[in-house]
N, C-alpha and C positions, 0 to 999 in steps of 0.2 A: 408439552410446553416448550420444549427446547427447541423442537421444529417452528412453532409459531413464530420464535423470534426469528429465526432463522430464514422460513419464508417469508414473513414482513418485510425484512429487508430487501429482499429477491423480487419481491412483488411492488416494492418504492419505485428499485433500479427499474426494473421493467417498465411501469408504469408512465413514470416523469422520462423514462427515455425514448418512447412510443409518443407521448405527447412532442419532446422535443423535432423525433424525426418527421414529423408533420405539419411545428408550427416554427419558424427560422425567427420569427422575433421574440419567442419565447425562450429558443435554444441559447441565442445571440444574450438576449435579458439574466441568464442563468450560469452561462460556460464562466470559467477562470478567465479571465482576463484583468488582467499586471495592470494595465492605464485607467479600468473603473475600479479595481478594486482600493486603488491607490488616492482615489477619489472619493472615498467612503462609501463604494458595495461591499463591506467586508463578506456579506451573504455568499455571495459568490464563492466564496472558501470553501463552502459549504455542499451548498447548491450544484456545482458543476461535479461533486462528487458521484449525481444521480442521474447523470447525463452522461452519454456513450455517444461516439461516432458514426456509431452502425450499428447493425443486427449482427455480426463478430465478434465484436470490441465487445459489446453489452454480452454476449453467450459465454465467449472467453472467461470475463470474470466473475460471470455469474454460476458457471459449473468448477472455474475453482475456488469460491468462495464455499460452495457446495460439499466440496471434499474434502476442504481442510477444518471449514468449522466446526464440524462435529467433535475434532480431536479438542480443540478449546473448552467448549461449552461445557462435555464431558466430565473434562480436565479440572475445569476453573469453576462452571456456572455458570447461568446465565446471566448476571449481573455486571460479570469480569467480560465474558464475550461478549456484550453490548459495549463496556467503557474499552477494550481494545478494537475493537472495529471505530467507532466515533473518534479515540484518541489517536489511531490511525490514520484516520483521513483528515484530521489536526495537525499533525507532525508534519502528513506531506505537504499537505498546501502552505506551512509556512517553511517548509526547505525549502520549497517551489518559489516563495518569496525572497527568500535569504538570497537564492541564486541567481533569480531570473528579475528579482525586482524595479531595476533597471531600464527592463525590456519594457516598453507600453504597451508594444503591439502581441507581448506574447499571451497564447490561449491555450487552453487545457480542458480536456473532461473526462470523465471517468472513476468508476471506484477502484482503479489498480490502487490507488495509497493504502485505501483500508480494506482491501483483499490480500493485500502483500504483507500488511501486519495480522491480519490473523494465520498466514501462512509461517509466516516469522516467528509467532509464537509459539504455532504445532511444530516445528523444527524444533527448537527449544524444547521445548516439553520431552517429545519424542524422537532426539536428533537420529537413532540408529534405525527410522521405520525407512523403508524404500520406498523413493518416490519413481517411479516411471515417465519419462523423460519425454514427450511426444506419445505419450502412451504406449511403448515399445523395449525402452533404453533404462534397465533399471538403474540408479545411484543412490545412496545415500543420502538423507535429507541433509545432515549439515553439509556436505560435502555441497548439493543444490544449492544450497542458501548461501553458503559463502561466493560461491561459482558465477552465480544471478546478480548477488550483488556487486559481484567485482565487475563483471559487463556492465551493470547501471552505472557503474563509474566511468566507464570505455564511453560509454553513450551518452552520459552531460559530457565529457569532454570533447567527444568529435564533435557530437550534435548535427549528425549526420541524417535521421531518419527524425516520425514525428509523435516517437512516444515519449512519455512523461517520466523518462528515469529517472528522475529529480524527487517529482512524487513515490515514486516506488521506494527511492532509499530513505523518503522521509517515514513513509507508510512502517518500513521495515525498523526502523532506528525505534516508534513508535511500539508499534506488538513486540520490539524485544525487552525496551526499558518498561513495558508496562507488565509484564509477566515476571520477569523479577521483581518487582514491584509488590507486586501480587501472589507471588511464590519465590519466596528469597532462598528458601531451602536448596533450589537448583543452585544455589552457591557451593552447596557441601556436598549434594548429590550430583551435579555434574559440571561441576566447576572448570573441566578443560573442552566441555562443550561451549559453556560460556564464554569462556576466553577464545575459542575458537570462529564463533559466531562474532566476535568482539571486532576482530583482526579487518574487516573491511569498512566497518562506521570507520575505525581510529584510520587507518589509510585514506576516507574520505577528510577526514579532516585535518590531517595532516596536508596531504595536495592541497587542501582550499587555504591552508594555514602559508603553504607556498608559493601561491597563484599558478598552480598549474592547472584550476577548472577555470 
């Protein structure tokens, strides 16, 4: 059963993003973009979650969605790994809003939001497991999490390259506040993972509390 949900989702992304690669007014009709969603497509929030770039982009997050979800579902259920993948890809698209709202012309697709919150939550859970870094380079997951999200911060602020950091650190804010949520216990059980995972939201909001994103 656990797989089921698991490849439903795998087999969404695939599916509507195989459709997107072959129909551009479809893609165009579905992707994030700031100037319709602002116009009342709120769908779109949605919708461009299921949508990828490429056959990359789409493999990327679909074999690490692959490898971190099981540590969730395991963990939590499968009823909590559905409301953190969905509330994931919620959180990002409206940080994506929070920061980029402005923009008309900006666009967006991808389930990095709600791949990066279920990844955010298996850190959590299990911050001491080794994550392999390029599949090579072992580190420490929190030591990962905190590391990835502090670069998502480097990355809305240069905004130099054309990925969705904005989405990721919403995605992440999202799998972290919903697994406490959900398991408040990791307060008492590992309460300076928490506070250690904590250190880079509160630094984003901080800078944005500064105007330096």
């Amino acid at each position: 059963m656990d797989n089921f949900f698991l490849l439903g989702i795998i087999l969404a992304n695939v599916l509507i993003s195989i459709k997107g690669f072959n129909d551009e007014y479809f893609f165009r009709k579905f992707q994030f973009h700031v100037g319709s969603i602002r116009a009342g497509e709120q769908f779109r929030m949605i919708s461009s979650a299921f949508l990828h770039a490429d056959v990359f982009h789409l493999a990327f997050n679909m074999i690490a969605l692959y490898s971190f979800a099981p540590v969730v579902f395991e963990s939590l259920g499968n009823t909590t790994f559905l409301l953190i993948y969905a509330g994931s890809l919620v959180f990002g698209s409206l940080l994506t809003m929070v920061f980029h709202g402005n923009e008309y012309n900006y666009r967006a697709v991808g389930a990095s939001g709600a791949v990066t919150g279920i990844i955010y939550s298996a850190i959590l859970l299990y911050p001491d497991m080794t994550i392999g870094i390029f599949g090579i380079i072992p580190m420490p997951a929190y030591i990962f999490g905190i590391v990835y999200l502090l670069y998502s911060i480097y990355g809305m602020r240069t905004k130099n390259d054309n990925i969705g950091h904005t989405a990721h650190f919403g995605g992440a804010i999202g799998g972290y506040a919903i697994t406490l949520l959900k398991e408040p216990s990791l307060f008492q059980e590992s309460l300076l993972m928490v506070i250690l995972l904590a250190i880079p939201i509160i630094i984003l909001f901080v800078m944005a509390k500064m105007g330096k994103l």
